[in-house]
MIMI-33230 format. One line per field, with one value per atom (N, C-alpha, C): residue number from 1; residue in one letter; x, y, z. Coordinates in pm, whole numbers, plus 50000, padded with zeros to 5 digits. Layout:
! MIMI-33230
n (NUM,...);
res (A,...);
px (X,...);
py (Y,...);
pz (Z,...);
This chain:
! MIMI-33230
n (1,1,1,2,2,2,3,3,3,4,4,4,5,5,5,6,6,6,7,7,7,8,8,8,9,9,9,10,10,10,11,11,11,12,12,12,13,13,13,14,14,14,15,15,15,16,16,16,17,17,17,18,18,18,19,19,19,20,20,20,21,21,21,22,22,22,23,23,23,24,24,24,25,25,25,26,26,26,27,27,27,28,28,28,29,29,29,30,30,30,31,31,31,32,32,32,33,33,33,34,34,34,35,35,35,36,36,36,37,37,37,38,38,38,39,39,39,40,40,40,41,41,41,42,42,42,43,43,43,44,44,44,45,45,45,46,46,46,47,47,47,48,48,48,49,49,49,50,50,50,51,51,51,52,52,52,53,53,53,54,54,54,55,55,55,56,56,56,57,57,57,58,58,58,59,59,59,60,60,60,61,61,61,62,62,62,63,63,63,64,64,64,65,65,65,66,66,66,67,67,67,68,68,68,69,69,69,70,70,70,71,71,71,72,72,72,73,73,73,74,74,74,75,75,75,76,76,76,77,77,77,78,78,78,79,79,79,80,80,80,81,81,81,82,82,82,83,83,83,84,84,84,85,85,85,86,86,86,87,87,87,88,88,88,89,89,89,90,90,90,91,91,91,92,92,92,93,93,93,94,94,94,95,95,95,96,96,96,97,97,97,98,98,98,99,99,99,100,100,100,101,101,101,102,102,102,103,103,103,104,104,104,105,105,105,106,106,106,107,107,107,108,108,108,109,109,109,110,110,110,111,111,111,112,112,112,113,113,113,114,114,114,115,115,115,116,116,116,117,117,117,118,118,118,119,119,119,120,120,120,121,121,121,122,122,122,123,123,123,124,124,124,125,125,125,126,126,126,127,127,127,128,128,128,129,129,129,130,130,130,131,131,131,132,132,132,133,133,133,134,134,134,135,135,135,136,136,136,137,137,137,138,138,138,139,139,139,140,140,140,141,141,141,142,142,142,143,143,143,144,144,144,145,145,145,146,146,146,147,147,147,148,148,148,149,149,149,150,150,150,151,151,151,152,152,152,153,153,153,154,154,154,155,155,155,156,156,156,157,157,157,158,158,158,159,159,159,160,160,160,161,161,161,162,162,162,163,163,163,164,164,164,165,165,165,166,166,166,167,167,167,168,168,168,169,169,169,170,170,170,171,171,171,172,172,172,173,173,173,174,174,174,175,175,175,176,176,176,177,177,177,178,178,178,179,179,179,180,180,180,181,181,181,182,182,182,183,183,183,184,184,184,185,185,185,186,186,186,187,187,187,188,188,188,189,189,189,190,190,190,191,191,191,192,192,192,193,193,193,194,194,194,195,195,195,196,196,196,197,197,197,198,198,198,199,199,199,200,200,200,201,201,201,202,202,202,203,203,203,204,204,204,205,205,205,206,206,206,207,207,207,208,208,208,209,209,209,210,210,210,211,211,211,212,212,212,213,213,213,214,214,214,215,215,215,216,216,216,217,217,217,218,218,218,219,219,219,220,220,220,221,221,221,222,222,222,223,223,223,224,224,224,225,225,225,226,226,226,227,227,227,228,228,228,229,229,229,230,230,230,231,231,231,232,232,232,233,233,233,234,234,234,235,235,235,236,236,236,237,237,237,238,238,238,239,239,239,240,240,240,241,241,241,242,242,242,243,243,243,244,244,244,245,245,245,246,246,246,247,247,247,248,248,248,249,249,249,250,250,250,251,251,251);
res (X,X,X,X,X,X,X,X,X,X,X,X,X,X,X,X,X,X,X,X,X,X,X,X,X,X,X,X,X,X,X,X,X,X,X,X,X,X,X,X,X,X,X,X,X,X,X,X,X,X,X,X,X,X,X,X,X,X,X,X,X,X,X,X,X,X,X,X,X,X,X,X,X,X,X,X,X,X,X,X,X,X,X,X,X,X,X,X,X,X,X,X,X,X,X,X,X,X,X,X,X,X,X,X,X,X,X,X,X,X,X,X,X,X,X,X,X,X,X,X,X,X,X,X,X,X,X,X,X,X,X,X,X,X,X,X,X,X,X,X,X,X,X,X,X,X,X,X,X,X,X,X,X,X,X,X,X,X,X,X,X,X,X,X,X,X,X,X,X,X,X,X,X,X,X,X,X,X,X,X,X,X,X,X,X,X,X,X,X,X,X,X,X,X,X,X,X,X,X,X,X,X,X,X,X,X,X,X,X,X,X,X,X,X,X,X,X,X,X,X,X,X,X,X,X,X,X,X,X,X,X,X,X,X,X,X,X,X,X,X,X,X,X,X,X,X,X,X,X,X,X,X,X,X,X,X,X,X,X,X,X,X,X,X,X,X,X,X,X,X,X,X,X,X,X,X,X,X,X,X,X,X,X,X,X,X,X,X,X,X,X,X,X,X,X,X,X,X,X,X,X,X,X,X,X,X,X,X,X,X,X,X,X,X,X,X,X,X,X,X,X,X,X,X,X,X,X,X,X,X,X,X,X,X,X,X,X,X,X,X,X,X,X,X,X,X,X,X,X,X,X,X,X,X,X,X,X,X,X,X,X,X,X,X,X,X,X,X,X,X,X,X,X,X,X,X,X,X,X,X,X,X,X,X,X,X,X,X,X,X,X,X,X,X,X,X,X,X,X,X,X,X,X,X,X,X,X,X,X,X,X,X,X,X,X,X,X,X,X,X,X,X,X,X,X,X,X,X,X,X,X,X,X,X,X,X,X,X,X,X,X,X,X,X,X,X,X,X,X,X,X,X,X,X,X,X,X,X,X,X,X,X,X,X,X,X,X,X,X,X,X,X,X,X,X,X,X,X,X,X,X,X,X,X,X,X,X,X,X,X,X,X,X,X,X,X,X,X,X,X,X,X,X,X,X,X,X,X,X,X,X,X,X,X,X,X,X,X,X,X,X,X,X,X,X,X,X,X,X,X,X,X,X,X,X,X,X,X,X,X,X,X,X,X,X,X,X,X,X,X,X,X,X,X,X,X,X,X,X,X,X,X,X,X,X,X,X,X,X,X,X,X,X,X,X,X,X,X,X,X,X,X,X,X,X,X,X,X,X,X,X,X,X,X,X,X,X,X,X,X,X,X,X,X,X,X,X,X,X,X,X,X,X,X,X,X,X,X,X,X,X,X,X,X,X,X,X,X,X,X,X,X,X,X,X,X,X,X,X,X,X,X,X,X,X,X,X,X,X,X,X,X,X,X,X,X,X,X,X,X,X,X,X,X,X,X,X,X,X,X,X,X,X,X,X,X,X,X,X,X,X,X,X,X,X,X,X,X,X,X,X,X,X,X,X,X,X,X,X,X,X,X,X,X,X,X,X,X,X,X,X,X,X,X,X,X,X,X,X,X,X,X,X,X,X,X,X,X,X,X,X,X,X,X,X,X,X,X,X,X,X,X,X,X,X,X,X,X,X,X,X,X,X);
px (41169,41078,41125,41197,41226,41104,41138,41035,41019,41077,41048,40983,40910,40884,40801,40809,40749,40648,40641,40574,40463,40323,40218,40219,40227,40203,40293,40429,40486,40443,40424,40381,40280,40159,40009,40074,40145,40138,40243,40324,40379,40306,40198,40117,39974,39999,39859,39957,40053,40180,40200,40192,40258,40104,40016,39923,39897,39922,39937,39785,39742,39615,39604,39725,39697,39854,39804,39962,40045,39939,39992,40095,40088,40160,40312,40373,40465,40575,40520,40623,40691,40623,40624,40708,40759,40851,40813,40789,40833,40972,40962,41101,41192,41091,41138,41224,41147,41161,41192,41231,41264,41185,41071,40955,40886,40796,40700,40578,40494,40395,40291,40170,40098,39958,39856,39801,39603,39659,39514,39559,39400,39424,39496,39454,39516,39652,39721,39878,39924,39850,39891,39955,40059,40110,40051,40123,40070,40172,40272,40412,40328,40276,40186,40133,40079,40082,40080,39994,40029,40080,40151,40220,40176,40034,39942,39980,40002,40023,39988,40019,39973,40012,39879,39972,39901,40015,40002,39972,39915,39824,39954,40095,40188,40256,40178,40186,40298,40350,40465,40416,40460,40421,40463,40428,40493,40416,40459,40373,40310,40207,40087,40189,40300,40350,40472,40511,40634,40556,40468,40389,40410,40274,40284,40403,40495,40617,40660,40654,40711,40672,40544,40437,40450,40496,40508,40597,40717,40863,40802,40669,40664,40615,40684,40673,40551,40541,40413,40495,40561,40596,40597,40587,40619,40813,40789,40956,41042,40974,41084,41063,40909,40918,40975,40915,40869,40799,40681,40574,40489,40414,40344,40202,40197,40096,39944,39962,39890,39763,39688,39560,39543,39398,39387,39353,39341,39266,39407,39515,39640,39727,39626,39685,39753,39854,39918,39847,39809,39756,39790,39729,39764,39737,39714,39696,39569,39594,39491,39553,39430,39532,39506,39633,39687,39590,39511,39433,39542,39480,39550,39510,39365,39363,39226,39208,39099,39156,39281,39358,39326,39216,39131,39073,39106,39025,39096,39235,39294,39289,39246,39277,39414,39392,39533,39627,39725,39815,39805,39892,39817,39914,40026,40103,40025,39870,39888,39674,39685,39515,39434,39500,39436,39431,39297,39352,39359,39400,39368,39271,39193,39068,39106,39015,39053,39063,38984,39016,39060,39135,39139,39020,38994,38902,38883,38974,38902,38796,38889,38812,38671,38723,38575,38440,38474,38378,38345,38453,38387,38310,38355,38272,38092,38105,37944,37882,37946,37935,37839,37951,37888,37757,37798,37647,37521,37551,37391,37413,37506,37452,37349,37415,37327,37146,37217,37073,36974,36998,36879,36833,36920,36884,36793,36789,36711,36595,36609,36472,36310,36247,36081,36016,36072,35989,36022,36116,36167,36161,36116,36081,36145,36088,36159,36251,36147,36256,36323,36353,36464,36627,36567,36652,36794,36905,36965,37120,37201,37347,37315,37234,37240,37190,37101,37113,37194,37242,37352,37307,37445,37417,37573,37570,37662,37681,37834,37863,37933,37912,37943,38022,38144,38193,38260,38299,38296,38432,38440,38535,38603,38525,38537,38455,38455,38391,38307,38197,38105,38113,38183,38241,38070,38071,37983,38024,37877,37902,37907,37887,37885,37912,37997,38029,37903,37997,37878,37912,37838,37901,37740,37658,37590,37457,37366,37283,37230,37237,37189,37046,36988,36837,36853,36844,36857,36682,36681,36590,36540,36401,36373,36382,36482,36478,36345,36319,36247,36292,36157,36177,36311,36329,36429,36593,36560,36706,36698,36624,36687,36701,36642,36687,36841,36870,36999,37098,37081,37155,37138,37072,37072,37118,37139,37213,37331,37360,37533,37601,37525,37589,37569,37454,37428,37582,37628,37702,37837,37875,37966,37968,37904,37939,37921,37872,37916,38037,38143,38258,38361,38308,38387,38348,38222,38266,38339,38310,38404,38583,38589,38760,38832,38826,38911,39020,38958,39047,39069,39194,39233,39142,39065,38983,39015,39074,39136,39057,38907,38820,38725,38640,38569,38377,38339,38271,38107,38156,38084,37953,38042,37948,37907,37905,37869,37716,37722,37573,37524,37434,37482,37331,37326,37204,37195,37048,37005,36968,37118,37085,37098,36998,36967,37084,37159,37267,37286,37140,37115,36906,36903,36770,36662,36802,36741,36661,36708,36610,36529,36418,36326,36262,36257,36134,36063,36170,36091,36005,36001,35976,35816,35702,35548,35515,35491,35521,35389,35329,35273,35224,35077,35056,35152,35205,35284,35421,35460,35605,35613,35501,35496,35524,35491,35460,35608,35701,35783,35971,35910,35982,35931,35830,35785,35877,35903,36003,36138,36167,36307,36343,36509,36512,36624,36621,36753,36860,36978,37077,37190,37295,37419,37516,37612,37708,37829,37829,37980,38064,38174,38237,38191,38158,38137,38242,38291,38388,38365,38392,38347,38419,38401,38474,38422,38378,38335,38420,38556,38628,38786);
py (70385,70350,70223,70221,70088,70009,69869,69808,69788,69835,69854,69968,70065,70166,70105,70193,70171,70263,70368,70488,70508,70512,70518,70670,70777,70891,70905,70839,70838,70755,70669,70529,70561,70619,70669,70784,70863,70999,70965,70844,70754,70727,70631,70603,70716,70798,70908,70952,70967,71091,70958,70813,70773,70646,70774,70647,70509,70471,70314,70261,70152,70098,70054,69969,69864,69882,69859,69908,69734,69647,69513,69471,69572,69583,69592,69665,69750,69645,69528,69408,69476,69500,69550,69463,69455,69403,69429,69393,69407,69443,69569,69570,69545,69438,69379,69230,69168,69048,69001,69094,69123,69003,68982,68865,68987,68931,68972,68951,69093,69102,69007,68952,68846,68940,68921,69004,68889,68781,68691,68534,68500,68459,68327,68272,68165,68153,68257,68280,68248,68240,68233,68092,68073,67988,67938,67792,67788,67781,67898,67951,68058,68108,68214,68286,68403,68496,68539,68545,68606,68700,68738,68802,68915,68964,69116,69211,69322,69485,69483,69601,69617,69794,69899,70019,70075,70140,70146,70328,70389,70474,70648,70583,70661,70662,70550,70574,70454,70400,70276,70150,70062,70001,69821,69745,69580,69474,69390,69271,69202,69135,69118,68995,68916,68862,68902,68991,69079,69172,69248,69298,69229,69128,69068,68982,68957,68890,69005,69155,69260,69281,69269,69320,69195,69055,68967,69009,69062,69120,69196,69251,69340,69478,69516,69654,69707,69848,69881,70001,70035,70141,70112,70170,70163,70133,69993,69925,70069,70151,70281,70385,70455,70610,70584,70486,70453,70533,70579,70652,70539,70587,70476,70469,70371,70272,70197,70227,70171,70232,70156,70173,70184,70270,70292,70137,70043,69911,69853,69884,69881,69749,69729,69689,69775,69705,69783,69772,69893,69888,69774,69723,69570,69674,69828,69829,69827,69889,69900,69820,69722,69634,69741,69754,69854,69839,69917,69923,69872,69824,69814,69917,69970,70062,70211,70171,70261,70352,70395,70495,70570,70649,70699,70586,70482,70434,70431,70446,70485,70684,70693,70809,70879,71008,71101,70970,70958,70923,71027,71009,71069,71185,71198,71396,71432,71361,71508,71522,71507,71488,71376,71272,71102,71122,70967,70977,70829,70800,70635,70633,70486,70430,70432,70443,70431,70259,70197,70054,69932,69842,69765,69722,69651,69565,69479,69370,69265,69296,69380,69483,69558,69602,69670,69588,69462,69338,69247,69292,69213,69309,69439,69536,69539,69519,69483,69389,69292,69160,69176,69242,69248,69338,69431,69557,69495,69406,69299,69182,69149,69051,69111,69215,69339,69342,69411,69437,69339,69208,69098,69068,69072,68971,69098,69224,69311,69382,69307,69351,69283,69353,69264,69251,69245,69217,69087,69001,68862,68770,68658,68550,68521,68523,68477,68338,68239,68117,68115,68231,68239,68266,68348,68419,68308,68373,68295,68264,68197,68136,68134,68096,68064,68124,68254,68344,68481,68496,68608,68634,68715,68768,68715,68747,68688,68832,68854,68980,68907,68990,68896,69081,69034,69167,69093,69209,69137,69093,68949,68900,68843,68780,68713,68625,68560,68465,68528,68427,68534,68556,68635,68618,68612,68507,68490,68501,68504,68590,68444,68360,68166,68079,67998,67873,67832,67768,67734,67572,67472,67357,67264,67341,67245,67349,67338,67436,67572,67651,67791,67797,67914,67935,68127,68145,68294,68355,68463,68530,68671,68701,68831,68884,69026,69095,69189,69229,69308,69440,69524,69662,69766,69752,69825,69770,69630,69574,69607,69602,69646,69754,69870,69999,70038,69958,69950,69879,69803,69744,69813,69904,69984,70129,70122,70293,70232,70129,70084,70141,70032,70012,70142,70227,70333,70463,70390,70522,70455,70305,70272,70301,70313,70369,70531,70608,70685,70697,70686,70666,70623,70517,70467,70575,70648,70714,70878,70887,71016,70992,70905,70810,70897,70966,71024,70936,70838,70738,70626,70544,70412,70278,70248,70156,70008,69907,69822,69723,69719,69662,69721,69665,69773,69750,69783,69775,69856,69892,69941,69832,69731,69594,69503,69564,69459,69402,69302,69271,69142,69177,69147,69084,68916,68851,68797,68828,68780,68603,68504,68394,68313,68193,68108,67952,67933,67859,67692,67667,67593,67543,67551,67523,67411,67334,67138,67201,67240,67329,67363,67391,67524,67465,67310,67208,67120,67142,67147,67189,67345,67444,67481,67457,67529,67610,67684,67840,67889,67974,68059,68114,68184,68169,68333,68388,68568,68492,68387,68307,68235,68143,68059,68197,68294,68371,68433,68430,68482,68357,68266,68116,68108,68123,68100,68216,68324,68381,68323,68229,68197,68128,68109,68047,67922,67859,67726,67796,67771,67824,67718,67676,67616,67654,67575,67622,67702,67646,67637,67794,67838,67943,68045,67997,68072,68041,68223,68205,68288,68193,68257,68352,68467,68576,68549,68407,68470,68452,68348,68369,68468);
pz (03139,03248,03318,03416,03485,03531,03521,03527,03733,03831,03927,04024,03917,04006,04119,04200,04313,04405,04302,04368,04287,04340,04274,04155,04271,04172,04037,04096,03898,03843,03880,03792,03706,03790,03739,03620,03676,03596,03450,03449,03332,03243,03327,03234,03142,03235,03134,03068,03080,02977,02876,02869,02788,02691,02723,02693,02724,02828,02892,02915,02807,02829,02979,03029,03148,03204,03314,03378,03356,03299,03328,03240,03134,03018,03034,03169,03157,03258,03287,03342,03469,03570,03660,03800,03850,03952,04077,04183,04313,04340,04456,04452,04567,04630,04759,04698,04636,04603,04457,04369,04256,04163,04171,04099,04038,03931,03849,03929,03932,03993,03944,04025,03943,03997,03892,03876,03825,03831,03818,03930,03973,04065,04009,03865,03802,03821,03861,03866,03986,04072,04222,04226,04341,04314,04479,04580,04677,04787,04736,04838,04921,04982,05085,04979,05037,04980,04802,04765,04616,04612,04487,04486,04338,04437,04327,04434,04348,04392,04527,04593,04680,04656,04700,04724,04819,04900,05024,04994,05157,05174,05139,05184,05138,04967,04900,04765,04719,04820,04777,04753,04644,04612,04619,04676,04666,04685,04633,04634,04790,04751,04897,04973,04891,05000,05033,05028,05073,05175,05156,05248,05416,05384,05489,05600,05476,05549,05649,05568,05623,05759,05778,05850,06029,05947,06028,06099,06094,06189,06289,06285,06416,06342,06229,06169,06155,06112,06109,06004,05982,05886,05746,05651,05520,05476,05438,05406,05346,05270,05177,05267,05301,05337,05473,05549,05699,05760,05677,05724,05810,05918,06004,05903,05922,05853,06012,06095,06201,06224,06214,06265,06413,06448,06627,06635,06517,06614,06633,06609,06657,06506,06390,06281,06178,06146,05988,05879,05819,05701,05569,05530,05389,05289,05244,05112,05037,04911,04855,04686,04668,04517,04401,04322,04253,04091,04088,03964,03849,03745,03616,03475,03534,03402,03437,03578,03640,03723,03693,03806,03909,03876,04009,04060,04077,04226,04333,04354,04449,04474,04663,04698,04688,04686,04703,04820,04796,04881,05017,05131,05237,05227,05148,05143,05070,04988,04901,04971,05087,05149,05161,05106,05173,05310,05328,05519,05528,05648,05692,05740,05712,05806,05963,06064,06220,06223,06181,06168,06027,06059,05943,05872,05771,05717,05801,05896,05953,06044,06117,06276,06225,06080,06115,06056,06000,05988,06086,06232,06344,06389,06438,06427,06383,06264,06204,06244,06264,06355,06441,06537,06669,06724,06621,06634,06612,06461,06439,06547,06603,06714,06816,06859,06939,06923,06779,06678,06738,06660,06651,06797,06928,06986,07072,07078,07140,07024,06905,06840,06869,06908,06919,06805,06707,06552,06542,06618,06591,06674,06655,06702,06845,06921,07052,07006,06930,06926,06860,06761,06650,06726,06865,06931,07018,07024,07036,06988,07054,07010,06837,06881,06674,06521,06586,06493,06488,06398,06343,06195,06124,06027,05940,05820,05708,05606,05597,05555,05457,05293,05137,05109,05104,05032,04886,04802,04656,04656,04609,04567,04714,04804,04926,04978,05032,05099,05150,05245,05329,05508,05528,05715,05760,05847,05945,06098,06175,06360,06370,06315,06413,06321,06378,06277,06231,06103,05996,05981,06027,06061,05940,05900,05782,05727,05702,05612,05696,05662,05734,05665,05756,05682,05680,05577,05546,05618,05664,05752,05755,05649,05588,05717,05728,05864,05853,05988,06002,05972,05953,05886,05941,06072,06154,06086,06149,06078,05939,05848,05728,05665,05720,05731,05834,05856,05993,05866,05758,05659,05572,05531,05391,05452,05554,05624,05667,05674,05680,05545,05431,05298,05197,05276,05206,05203,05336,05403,05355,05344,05286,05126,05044,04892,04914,04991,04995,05048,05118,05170,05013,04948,04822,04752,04702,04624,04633,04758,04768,04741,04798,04757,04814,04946,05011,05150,05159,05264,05223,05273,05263,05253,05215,05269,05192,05309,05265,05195,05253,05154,05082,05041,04914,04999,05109,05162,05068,05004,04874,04800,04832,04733,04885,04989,05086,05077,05092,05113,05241,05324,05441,05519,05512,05552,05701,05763,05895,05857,05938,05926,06073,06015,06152,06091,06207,06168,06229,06270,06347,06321,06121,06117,06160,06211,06248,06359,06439,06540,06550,06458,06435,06400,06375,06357,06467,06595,06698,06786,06729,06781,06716,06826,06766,06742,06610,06576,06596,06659,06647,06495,06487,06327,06263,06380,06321,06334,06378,06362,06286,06237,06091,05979,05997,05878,05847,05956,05947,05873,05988,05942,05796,05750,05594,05517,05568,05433,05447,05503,05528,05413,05402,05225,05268,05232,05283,05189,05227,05211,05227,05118,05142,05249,05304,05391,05318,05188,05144,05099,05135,05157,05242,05342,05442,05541,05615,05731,05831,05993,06053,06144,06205,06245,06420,06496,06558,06664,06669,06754,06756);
């Protein structure tokens, strides 16, 4: 078994034929950059890019900063098959990070009935963005004075920061949505784990674990403001909220 394969379906089908607890076992290589794949974030070093799996939607496999270096030249193909890798939002696919012992969580590669997403992960989190910017500022369940430059929403996918629609420059105030908006958030996320668990397309993030809050980003504000006793009631479910790891998507 060379320690550089690079192709998901043998790799996978190695390891069920050879009993392989963890693929982490098997000292695995990049075979762009001939380094040892790193596989915890403790390992990362602070040269770009770490350097964990990456496997791509044609089944090839290389590390996340060989990827992107790749990706920086202009390319959009896969470095071995040169199958196109491009999204309609006109990005190259980054991959899906290469399980170590849950093998089905990657889809069929796309010869054997995978598909690609129409958009990347970033695009389709500005995407959400922008629909709840929409959302809030034409809903009548919400405060006229809430309304505004300064309320948006905060999208937490697992194992990321939280992208926000507006800079986050000191304490946010989190904001029980109204019944519409949160049926409009539980038919997003409903339709995103369904999407993960069918596991038929690329999906570069795991939109599965999203969880996704109506916040006011500008609460110094809202103490100037004379609430009404159906606007006190509503400012009263609000929760103070830290700034810290939050990023914003909105320029």
């Amino acid at each position: 078994m060379p320690n550089q394969e690079d192709f998901w379906p043998s790799l996978m089908a190695f390891a069920e034929n050879n009993g392989v607890a963890s693929l982490e076992t098997l000292g695995l290589e990049c075979v762009v950059c001939n380094e040892p794949f790193q596989y915890r974030r403790r390992d990362d070093d602070d040269a770009g890019s770490p350097r964990r799996p990456r496997v791509l939607p044609c089944g090839h496999i290389l590390c996340g900063r060989c990827l992107l270096a790749y990706y920086e030249t202009g390319e959009s193909r896969c470095p071995t098959c040169r199958t196109e890798l491009i999204h309609d939002c006109g990005h190259a696919h980054t991959g899906m990070p290469m399980p170590l012992t849950r093998f089905d969580r990657l889809p069929p590669i796309l010869s054997q009935g995978g598909g690609m997403p129409k958009g990347c992960g970033p695009c389709d989190i500005v995407g959400l963005l922008n629909l709840f910017d929409r959302e809030l500022s034409n809903s009548p369940d919400i405060a006229e004075e809430l309304k505004g430059e300064y309320l948006g929403i905060g999208i937490k996918l697992s194992n990321s920061d939280e992208y926000c629609s507006r800079d986050v420059t000191g304490p946010v105030l989190e904001i029980e949505p109204p019944a519409a908006i949160k049926q409009l958030i539980n038919n997003i996320v409903d339709s995103a784990i369904e999407s993960q668990r069918q596991n038929e397309v690329w999906l570069e993030a795991d939109f599965s674990s999203m969880k996704i809050r109506v916040l006011h980003f500008k609460p110094e504000l809202l103490s100037q403001v004379e609430e009404s006793p159906a606007e006190q009631e509503t400012v009263a479910k609000m929760i103070i909220d830290g700034h810290e790891g939050k990023e914003s998507l909105e320029n």
